[in-house]
N, C-alpha and C positions, 0 to 999 in steps of 0.2 A: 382503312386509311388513317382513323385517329388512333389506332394502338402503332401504327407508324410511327406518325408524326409523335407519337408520347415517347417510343423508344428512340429516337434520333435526340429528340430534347437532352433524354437522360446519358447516351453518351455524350453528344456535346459539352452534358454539364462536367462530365467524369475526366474529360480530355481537358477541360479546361482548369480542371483543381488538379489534372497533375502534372499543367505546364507551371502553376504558381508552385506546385509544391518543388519540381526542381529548379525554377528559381529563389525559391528561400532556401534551398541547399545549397545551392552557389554562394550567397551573402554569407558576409561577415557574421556572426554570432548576434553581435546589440541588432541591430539592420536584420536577420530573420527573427527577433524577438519581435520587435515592430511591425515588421510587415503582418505577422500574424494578427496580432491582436487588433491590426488597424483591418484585417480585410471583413468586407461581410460579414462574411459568412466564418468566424474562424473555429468552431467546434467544425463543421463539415469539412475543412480543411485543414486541422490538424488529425480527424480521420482517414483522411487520405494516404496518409503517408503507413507505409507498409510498417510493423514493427519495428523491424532491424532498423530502417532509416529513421522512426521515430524515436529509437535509441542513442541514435549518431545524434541526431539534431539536440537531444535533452543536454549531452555530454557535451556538446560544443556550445550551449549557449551558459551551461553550469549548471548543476542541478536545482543548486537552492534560489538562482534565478529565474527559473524554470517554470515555479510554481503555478504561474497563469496559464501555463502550458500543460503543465499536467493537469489542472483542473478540466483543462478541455478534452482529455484526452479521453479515447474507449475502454473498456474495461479489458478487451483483449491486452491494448496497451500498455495498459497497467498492469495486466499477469506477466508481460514478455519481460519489463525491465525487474519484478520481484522475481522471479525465474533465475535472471542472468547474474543480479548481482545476490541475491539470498542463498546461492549453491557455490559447493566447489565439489566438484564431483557430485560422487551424490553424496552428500552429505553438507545439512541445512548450516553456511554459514552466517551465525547469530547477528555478528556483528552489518553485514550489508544487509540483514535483509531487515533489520530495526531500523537502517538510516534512511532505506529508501521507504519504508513502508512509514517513519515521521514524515518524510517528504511528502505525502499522498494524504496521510495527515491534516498537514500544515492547506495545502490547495485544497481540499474539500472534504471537512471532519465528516459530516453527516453521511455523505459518499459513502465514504473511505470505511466506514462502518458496517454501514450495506451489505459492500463489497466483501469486507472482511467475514461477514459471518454467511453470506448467500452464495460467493465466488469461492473463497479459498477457506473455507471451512478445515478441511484437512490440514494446507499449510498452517491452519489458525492455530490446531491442536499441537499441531507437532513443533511448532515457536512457541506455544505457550510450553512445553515439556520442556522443553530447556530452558527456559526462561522464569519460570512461576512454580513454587511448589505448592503443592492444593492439602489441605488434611480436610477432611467431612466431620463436622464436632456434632457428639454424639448427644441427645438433649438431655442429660444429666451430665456431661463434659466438662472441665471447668477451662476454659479456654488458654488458659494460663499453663497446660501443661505439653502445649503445643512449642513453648519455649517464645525469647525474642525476634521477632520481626513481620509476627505474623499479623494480617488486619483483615476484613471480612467489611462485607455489604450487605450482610444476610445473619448474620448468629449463626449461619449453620455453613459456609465454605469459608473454611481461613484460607488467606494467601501472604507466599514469603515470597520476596523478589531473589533472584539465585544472582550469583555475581556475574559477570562478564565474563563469557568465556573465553578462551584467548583464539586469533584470527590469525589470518596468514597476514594482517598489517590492523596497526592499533587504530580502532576508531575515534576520526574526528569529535564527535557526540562524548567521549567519556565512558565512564562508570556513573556518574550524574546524570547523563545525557538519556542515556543507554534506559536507566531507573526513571528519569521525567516520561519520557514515552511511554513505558511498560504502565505507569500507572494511569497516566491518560485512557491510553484503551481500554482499560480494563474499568475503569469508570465510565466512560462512554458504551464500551458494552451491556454492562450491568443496569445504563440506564435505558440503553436502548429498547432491550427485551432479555428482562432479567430470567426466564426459565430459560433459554437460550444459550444464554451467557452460564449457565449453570450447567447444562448439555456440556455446551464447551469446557469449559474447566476442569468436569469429571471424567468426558473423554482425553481431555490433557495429561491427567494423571494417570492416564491407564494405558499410556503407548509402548 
């Protein structure tokens, strides 16, 4: 009788984040920004909402508005919108998948770090191959003959930031933009868990 009464609770509770959840699809953009953050419970109910519709909703309320939203959001969630807007075809476009992956950033660095090297380890390497070029200096090297633009965390991995490469539409974020990012992660990385971050960067170079 009480594994009953525990499953009826649990739908009950499931019906009723996803009567609010298509009520804040209904509302206006500002009006579902609010209502989320005002309900309860709003990490269990911005888990509710299926990908796709968590995509709709990011896009309608704006993305860099969003950001309280995105902090709340699941990790699935966060793979579906770097997925959709980091590809065109198959092939990794640089420029979306730097602006949403600042965006994720920006809502929860520590997160978003996690994520990056336990979730999307692979997408890590292969953003960082077009993004980063890595040389390994050899301990008699003299670092200097790596040329300009290189800097390192370690005496022993230089990194040069590569340019932007060009998208099917010019990114918001810049060439600036584009470069403030790339070195945040990768300082963030580096301090997170530098042999890691080292894993990383030498499989970046080797895709």
């Amino acid at each position: 009788m009480s594994d009953r009464v525990s499953d009826q609770k649990t739908l009950d509770r499931i019906r009723e984040l996803q009567a609010r959840r298509r009520e804040i699809m209904a509302l206006p953009s500002d009006e579902a920004l609010a209502r989320i953050l005002s309900d309860p419970q709003p990490a269990a109910l911005v888990h509710a909402f299926p990908e796709s519709d968590f995509y709709i909703l990011v896009h309608e309320i704006g993305p860099e508005d969003a950001l309280p939203v995105l902090a709340l959001a699941s990790d699935r969630q966060w793979d579906h919108l770097v997925d959709l807007e980091g590809w065109a075809r198959d092939r990794m476009e640089v420029t979306g998948a730097t602006r949403w992956m600042n965006l994720l950033m920006e809502a929860d660095p520590r997160r978003f770090v996690r994520w990056f090297l336990n979730e999307r380890s692979g997408f890590g390497e292969l953003y960082l191959f077009h993004t980063v070029e890595v040389r390994m200096r050899e301990h008699d090297q003299d670092p200097s003959e790596f040329g300009e633009g290189f800097f390192t965390f370690d005496d022993v991995y230089y990194l040069r930031l590569l340019q932007l490469p060009p998208g099917p539409e010019e990114s918001a974020m810049g060439e600036a933009g584009h470069h403030a990012f790339l070195m945040k992660l990768l300082e963030r990385l580096a301090e997170h868990d530098h042999p890691r971050f080292q894993n990383l960067v030498t499989e970046a170079a080797s895709v």
